[in-house]
C-alpha positions as CSV (number, residue, x, y, z in Angstrom):
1,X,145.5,176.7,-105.4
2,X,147.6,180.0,-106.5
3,X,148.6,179.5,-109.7
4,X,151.4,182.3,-111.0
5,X,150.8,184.1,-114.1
6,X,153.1,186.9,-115.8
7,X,150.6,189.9,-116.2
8,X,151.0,190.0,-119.3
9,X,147.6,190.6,-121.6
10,X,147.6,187.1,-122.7
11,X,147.9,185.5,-119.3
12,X,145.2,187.1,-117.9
13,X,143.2,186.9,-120.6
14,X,143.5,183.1,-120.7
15,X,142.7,183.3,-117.1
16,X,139.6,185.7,-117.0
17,X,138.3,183.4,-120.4
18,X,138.9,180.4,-118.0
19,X,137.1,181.8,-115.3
20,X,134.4,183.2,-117.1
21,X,133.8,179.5,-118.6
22,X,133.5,177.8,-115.3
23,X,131.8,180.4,-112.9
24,X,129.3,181.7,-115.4
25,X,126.2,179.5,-115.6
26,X,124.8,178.6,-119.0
27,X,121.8,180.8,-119.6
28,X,118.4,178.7,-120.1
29,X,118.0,180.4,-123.4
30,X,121.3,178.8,-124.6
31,X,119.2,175.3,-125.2
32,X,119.2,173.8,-128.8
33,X,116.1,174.7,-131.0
34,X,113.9,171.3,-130.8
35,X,113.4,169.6,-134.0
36,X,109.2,170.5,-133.1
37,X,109.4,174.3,-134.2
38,X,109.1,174.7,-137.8
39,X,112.3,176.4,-139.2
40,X,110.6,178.4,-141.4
41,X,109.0,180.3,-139.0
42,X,112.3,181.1,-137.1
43,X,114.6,184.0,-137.8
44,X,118.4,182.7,-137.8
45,X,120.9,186.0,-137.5
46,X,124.9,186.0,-137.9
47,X,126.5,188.8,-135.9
48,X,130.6,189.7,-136.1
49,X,131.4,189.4,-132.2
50,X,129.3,187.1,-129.3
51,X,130.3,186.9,-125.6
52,X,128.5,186.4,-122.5
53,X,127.8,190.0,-122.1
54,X,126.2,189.8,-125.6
55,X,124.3,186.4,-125.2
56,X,122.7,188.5,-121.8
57,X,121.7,191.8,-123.8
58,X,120.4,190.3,-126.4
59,X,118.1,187.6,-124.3
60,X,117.2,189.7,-121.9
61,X,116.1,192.3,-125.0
62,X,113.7,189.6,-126.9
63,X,112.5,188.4,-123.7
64,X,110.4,191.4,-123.7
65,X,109.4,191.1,-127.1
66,X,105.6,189.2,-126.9
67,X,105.7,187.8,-130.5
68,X,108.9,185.9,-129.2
69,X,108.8,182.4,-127.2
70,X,112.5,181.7,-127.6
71,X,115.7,183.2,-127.9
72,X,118.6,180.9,-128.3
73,X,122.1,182.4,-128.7
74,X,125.5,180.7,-130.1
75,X,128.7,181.8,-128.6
76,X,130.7,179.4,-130.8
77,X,128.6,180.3,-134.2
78,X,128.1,184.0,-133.7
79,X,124.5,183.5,-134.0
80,X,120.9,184.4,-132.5
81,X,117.7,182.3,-133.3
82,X,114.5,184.0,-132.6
83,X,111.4,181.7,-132.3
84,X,108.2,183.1,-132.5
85,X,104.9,182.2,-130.8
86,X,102.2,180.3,-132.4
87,X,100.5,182.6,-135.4
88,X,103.4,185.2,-134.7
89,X,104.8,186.6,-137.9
90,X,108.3,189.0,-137.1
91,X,109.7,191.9,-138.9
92,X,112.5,191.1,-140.2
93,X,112.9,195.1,-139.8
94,X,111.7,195.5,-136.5
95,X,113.8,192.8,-135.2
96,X,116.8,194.2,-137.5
97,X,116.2,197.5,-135.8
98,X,116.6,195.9,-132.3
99,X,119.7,194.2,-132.9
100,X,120.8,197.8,-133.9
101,X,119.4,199.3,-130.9
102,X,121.9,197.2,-128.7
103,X,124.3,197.6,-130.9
104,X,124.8,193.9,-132.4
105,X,124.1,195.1,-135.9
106,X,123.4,191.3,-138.3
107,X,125.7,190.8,-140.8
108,X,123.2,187.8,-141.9
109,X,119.7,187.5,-141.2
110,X,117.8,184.3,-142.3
111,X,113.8,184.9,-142.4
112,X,111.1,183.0,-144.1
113,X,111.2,186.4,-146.3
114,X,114.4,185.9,-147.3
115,X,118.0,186.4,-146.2
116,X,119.5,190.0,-145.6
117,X,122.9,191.3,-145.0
118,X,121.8,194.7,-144.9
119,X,118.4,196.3,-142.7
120,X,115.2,194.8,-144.7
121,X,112.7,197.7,-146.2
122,X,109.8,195.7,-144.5
């Protein structure tokens, strides 16, 4: 089916999002925290921008990260949820710094040590 589309930005724009939406498979990370994994241990972080591209750094990042058994990112919220592994504790700083290293600086981070909207000092 050819469909016709002025070129226009927002044509193809609405067209690419399209595509994008129904060729590009879900990542597994992209599964809903389970109720079982204490909150508290979790680190909940707000960013201002989240696309594909994003949701792919920044899993692919924290999958290398040991302390780390999930990564679960929100297109729709802007958000990334890092769950550590069993007796993992995670720096708020470190992690902070690795958001910064692929440049998705936090403009919230949520942490059993508190909540930040600038880098923590620990």
């Amino acid at each position: 089916m050819m469909l016709s589309l002025k070129r226009n930005g927002l044509g193809m724009v609405a067209l690419a999002t399209l595509a994008f939406t129904l060729i590009v498979p879900t990542p597994a990370s992209a599964e809903p925290v389970s109720a079982k994994e204490p909150a508290s241990s979790q680190i909940v972080m707000t960013v201002g921008e989240m696309c594909g591209g994003c949701v792919k750094r920044i899993t692919a990042r924290f999958d290398s990260v040991d302390a780390v058994t999930k990564v679960v990112c929100s297109i729709e919220t802007k958000s990334v949820t890092l769950v550590p592994k069993d007796g993992a504790k995670l720096s708020p700083k470190g992690i902070w710094k690795i958001m910064e290293s692929i440049g998705k600086t936090p403009k919230k981070m949520i942490t059993s040590d508190g909540t930040f909207t600038s880098k923590p000092k620990r």
